[in-house]
OpenMM code with the backbone's topology and positions (N, CA, C; nanometers):
from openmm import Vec3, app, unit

residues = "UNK UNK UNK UNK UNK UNK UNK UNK UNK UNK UNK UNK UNK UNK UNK UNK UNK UNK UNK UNK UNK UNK UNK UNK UNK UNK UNK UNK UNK UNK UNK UNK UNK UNK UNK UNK UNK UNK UNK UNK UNK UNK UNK UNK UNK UNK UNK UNK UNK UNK UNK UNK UNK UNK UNK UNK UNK UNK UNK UNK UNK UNK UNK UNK UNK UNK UNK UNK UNK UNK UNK UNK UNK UNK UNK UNK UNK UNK UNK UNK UNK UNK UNK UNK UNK UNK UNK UNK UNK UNK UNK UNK UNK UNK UNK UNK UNK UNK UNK UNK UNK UNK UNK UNK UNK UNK UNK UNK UNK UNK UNK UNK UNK".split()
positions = [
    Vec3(-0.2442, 2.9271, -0.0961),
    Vec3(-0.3818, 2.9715, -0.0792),
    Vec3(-0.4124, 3.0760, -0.1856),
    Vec3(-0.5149, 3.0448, -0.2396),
    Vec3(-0.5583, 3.1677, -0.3382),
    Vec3(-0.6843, 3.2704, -0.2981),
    Vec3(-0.6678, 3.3737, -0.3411),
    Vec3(-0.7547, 3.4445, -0.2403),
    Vec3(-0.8197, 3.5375, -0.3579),
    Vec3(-0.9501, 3.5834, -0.4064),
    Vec3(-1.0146, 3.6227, -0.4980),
    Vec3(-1.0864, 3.7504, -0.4681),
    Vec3(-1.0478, 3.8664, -0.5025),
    Vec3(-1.1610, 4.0029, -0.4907),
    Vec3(-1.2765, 3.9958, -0.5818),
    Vec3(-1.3679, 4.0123, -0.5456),
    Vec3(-1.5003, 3.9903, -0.6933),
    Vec3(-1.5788, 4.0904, -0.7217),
    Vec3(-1.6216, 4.0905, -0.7953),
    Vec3(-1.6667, 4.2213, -0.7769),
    Vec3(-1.8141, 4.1837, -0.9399),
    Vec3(-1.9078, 4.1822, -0.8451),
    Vec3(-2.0186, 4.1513, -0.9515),
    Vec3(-2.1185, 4.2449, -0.9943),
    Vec3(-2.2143, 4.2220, -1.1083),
    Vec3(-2.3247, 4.3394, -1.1108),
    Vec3(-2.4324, 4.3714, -0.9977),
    Vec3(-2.4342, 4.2651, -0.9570),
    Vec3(-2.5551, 4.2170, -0.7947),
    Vec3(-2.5496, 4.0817, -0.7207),
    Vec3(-2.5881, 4.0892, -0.6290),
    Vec3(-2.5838, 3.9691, -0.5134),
    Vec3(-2.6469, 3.8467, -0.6351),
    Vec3(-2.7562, 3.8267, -0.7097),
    Vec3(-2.8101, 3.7406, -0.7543),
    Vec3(-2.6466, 3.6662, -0.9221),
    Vec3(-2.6371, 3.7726, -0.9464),
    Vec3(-2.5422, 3.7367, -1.0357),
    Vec3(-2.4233, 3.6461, -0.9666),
    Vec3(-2.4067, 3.6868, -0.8790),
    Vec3(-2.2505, 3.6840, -0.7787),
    Vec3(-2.3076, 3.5260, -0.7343),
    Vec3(-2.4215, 3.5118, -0.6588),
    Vec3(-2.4528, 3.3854, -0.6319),
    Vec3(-2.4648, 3.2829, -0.7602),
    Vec3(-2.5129, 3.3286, -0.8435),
    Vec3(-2.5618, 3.1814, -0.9417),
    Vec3(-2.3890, 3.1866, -1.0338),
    Vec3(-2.2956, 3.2453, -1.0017),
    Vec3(-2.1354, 3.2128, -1.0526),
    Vec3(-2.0886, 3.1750, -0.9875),
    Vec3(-2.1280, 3.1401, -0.8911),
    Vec3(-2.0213, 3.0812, -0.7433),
    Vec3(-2.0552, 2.9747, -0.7220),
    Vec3(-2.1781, 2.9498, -0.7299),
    Vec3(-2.2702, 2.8012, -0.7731),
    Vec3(-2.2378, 2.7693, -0.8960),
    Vec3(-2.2528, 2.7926, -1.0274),
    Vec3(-2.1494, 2.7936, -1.1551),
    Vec3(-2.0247, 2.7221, -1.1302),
    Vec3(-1.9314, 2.8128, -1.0395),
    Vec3(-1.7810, 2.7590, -1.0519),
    Vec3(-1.7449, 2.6824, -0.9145),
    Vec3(-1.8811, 2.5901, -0.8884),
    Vec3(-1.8241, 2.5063, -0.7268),
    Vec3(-1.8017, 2.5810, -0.6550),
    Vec3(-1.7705, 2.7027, -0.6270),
    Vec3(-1.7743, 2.7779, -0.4715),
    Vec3(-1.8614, 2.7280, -0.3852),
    Vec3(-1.9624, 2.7685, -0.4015),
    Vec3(-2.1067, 2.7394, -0.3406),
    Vec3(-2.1273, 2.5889, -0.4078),
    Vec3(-2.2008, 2.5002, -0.3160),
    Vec3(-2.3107, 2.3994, -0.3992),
    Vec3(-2.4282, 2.3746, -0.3070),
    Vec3(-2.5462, 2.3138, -0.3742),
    Vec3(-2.6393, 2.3414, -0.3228),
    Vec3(-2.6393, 2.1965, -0.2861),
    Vec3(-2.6924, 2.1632, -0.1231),
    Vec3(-2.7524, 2.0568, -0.1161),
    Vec3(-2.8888, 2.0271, -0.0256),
    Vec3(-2.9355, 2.0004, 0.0555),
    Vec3(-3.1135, 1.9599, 0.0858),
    Vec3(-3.0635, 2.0593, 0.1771),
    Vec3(-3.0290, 2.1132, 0.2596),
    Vec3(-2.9895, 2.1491, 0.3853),
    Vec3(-2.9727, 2.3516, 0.3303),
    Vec3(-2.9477, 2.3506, 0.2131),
    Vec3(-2.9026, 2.4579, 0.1741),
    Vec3(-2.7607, 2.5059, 0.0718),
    Vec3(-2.6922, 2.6079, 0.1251),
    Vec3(-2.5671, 2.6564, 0.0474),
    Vec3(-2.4402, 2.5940, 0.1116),
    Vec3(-2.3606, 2.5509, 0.0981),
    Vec3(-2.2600, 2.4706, 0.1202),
    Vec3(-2.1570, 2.5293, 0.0197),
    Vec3(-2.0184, 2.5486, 0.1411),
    Vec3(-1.9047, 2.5467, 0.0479),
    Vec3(-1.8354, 2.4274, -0.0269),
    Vec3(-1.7961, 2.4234, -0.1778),
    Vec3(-1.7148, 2.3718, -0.2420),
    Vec3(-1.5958, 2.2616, -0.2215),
    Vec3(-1.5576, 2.1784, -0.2435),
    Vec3(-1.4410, 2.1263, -0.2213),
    Vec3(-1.3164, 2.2690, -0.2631),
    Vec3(-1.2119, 2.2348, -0.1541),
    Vec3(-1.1274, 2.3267, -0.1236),
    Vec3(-1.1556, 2.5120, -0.0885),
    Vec3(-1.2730, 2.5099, -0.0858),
    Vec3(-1.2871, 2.6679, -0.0220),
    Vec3(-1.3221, 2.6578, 0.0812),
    Vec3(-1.2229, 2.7601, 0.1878),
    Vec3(-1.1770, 2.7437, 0.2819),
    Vec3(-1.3043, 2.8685, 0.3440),
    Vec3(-1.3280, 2.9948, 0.2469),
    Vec3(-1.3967, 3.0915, 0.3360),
    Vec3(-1.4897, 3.1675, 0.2180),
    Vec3(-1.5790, 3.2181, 0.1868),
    Vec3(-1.6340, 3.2880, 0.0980),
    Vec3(-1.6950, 3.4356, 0.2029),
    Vec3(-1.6774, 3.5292, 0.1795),
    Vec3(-1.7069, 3.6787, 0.2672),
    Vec3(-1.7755, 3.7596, 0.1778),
    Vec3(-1.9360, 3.7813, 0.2127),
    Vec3(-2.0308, 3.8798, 0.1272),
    Vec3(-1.9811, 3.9957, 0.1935),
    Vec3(-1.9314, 4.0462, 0.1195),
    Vec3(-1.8813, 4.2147, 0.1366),
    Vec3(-2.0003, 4.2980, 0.1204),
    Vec3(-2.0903, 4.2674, -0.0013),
    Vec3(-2.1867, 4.3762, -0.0315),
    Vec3(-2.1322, 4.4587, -0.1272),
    Vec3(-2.2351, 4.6046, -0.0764),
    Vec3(-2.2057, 4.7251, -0.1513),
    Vec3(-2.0618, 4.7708, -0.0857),
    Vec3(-2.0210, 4.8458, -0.1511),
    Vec3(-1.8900, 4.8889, -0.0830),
    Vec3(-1.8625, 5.0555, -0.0612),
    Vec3(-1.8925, 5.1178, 0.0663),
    Vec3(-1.9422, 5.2756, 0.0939),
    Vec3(-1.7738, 5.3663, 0.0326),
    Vec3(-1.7632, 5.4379, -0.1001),
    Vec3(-1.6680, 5.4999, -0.1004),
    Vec3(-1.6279, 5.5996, -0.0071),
    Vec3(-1.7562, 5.7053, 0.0180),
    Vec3(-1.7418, 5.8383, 0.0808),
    Vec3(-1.8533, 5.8111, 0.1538),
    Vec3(-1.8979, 5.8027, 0.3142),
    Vec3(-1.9669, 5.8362, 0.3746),
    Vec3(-2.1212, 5.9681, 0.3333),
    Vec3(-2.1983, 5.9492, 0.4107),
    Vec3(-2.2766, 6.0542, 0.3696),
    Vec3(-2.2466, 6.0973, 0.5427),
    Vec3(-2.3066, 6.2770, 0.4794),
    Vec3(-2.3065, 6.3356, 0.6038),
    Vec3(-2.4706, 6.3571, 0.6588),
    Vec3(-2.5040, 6.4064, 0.7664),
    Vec3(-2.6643, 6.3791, 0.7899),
    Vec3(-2.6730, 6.5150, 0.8670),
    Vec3(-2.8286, 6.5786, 0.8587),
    Vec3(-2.8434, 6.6850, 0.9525),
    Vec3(-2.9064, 6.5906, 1.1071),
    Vec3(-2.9483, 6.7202, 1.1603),
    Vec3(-2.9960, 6.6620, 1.3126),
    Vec3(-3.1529, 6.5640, 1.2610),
    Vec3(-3.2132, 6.6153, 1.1451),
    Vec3(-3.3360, 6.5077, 1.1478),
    Vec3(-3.2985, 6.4051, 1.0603),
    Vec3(-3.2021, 6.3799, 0.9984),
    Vec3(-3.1391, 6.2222, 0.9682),
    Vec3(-3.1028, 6.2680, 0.7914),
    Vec3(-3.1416, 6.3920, 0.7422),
    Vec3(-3.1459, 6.3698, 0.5815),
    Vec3(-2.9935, 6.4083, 0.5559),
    Vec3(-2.9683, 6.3260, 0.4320),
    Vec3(-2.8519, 6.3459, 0.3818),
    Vec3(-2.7899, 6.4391, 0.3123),
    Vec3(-2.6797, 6.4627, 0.3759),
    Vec3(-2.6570, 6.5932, 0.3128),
    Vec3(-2.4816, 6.6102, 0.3321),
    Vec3(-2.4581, 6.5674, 0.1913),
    Vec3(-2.4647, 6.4714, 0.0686),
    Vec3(-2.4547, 6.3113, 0.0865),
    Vec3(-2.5302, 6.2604, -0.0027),
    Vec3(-2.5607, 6.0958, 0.0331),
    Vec3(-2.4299, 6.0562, -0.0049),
    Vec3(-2.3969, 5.9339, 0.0639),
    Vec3(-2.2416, 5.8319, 0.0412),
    Vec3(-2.2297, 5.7970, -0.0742),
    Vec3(-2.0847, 5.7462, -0.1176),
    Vec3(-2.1159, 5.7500, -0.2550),
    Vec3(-2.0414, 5.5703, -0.2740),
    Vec3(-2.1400, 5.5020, -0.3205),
    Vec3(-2.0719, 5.3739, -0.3311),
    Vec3(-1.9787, 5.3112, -0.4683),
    Vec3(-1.8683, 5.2407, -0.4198),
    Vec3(-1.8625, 5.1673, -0.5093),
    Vec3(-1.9679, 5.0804, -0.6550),
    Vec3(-1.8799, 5.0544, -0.7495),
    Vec3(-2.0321, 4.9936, -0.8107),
    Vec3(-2.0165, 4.8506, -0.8209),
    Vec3(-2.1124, 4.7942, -0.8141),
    Vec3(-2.0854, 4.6929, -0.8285),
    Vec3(-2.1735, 4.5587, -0.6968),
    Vec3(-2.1113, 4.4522, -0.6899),
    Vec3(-2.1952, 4.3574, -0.5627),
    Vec3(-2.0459, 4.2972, -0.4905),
    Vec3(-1.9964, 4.2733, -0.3827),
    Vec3(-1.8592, 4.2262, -0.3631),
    Vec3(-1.8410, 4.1158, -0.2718),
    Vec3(-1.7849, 4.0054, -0.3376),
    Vec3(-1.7363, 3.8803, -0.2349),
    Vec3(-1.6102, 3.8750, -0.2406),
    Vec3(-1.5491, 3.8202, -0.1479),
    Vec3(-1.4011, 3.7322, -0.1011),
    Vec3(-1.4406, 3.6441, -0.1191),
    Vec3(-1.3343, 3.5749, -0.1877),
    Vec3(-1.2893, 3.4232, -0.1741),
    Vec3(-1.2063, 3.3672, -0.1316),
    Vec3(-1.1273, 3.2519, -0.0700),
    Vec3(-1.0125, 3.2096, -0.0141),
    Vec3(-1.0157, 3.0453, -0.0694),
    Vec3(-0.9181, 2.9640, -0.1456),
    Vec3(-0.9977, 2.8301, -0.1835),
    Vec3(-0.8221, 2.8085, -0.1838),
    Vec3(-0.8151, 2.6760, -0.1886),
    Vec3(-0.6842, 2.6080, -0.1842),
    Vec3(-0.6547, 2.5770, -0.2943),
    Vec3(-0.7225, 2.5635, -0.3956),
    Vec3(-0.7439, 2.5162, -0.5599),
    Vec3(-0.7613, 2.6492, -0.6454),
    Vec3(-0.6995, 2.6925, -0.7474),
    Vec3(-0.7386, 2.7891, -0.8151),
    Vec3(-0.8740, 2.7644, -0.9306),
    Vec3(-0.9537, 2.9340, -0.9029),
    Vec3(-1.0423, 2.8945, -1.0013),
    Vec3(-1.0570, 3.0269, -1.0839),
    Vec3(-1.0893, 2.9776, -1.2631),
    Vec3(-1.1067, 3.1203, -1.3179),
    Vec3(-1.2495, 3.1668, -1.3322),
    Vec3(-1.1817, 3.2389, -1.2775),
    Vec3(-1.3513, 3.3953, -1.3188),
    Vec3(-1.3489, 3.4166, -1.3659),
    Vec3(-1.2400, 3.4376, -1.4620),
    Vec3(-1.2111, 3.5402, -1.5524),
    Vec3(-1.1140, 3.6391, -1.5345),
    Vec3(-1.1475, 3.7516, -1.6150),
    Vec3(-1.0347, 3.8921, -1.5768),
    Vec3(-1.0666, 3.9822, -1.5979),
    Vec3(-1.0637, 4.0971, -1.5419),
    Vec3(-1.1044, 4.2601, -1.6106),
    Vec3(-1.0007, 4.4082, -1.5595),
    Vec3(-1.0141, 4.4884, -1.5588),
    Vec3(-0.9161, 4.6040, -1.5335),
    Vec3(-0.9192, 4.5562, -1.3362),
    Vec3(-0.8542, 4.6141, -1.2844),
    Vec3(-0.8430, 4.5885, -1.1562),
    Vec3(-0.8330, 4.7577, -1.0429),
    Vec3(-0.9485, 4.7073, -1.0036),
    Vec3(-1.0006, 4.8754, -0.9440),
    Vec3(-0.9099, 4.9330, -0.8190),
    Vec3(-0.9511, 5.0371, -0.8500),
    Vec3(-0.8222, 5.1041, -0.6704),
    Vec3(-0.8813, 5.0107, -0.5546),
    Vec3(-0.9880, 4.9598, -0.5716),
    Vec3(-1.0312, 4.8568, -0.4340),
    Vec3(-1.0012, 4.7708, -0.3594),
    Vec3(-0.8616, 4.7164, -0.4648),
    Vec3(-0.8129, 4.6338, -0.4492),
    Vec3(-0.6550, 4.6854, -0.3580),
    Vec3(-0.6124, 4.8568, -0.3622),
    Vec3(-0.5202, 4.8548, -0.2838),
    Vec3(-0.5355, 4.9606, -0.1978),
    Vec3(-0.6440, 4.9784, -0.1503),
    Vec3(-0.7402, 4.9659, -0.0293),
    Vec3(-0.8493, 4.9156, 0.0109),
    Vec3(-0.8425, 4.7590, 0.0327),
    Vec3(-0.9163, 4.7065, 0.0558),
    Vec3(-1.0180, 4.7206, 0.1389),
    Vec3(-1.1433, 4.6454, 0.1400),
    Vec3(-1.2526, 4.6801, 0.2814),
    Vec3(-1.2064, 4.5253, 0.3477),
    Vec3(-1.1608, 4.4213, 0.3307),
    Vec3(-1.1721, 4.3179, 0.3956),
    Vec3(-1.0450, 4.2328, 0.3916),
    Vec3(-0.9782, 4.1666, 0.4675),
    Vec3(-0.8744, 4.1007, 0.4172),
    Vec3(-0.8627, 3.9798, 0.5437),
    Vec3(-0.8448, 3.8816, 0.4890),
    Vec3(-0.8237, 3.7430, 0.5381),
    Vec3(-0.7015, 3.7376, 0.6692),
    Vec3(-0.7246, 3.7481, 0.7595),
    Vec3(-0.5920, 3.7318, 0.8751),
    Vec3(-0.5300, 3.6456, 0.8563),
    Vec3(-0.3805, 3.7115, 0.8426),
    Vec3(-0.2433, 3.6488, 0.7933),
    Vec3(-0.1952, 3.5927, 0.6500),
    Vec3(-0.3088, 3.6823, 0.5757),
    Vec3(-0.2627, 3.6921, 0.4258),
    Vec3(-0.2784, 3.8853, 0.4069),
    Vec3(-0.1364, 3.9027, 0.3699),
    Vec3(-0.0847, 4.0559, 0.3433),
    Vec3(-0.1624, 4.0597, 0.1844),
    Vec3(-0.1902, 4.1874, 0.1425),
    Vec3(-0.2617, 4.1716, 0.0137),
    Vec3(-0.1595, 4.1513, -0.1241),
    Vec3(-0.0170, 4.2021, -0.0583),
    Vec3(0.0657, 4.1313, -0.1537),
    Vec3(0.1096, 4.0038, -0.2388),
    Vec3(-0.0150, 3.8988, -0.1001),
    Vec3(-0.0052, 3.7775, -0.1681),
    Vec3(-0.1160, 3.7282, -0.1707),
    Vec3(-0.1634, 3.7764, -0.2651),
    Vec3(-0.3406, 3.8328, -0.2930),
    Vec3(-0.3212, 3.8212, -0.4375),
    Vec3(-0.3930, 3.7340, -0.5199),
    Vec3(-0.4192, 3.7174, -0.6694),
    Vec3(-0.5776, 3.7653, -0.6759),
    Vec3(-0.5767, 3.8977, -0.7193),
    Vec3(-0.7291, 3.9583, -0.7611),
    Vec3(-0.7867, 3.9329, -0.8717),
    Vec3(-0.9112, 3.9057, -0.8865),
    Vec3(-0.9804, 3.8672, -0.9954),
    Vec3(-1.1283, 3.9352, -0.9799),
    Vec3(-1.1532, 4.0284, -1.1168),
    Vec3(-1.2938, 4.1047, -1.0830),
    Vec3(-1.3622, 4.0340, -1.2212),
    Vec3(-1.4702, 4.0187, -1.1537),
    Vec3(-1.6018, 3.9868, -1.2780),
    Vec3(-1.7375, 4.0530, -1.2567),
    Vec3(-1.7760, 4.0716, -1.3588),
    Vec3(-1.9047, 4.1294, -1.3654),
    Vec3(-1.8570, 4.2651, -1.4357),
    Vec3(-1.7636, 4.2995, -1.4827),
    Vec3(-1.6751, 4.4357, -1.5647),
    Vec3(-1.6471, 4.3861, -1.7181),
    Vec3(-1.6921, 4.2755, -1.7510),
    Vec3(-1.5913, 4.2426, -1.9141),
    Vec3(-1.6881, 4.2961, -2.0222),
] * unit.nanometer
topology = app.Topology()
chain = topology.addChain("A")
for resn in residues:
    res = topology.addResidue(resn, chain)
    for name in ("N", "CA", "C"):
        topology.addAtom(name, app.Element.getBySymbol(name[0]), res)
C-alpha cells in the first residue's frame, strides 16, 4: 500500500492534480476515486499553534497555521507527484490511516518545488 502526504498551494490546485494524476476522475454523477485508490482524506489547513481567545471571542494571539492545502492519499499503485524537502508534518502527523504506522509511510509533498 502506498500512502502519500500532500501538501499543496490551495484546495483548487490540490484538486485539478489529483484529477491530473487519476486520483480523482470525473464522471456525470460527480468526483470518483481512481482505479486502485483505496482512500483520499482532505485534511485542509493544518492548525500549528492554537489561538487563545478572551471571554468576547477575540484572539489573543491568533493560531498559527501550517502553509499550505493538505490531502492523504492511500492507492495500491504508486503515483509520482513529484518531490520536495519533507516538512516536520510529516513526523507529527495530523492524520494517519488505521494500521499503517508512519514508518511505512512513503511521503511525497507538492506544491513546494
Amino acid at each position: 500500500m502506498n500512502i502519500y502526504k500532500l501538501n499543496y498551494t490551495d484546495k483548487e490546485t490540490a484538486i485539478a492534480d489529483l484529477i491530473a494524476k487519476g486520483v480523482y476522475i470525473e464522471t456525470e454523477d460527480g468526483i470518483a476515486y481512481g482505479q486502485g485508490i483505496q482512500a483520499v482524506v482532505e485534511i485542509g489547513t493544518i492548525v500549528l499553534e492554537n489561538g487563545t481567545y478572551d471571554e468576547d471571542s477575540d484572539e489573543l494571539p491568533a493560531p498559527i497555521y501550517a502553509d499550505g492545502y493538505h490531502f492523504d492519499v492511500m492507492s495500491t499503485q504508486e503515483i509520482d507527484f513529484g518531490s520536495a524537502d519533507i516538512t516536520s508534518l510529516v513526523n507529527n502527523p495530523k492524520h494517519s490511516f488505521a494500521g499503517y504506522e508512519k514508518t511505512e509511510v512513503d511521503f511525497s509533498i507538492l506544491g513546494n518545488e
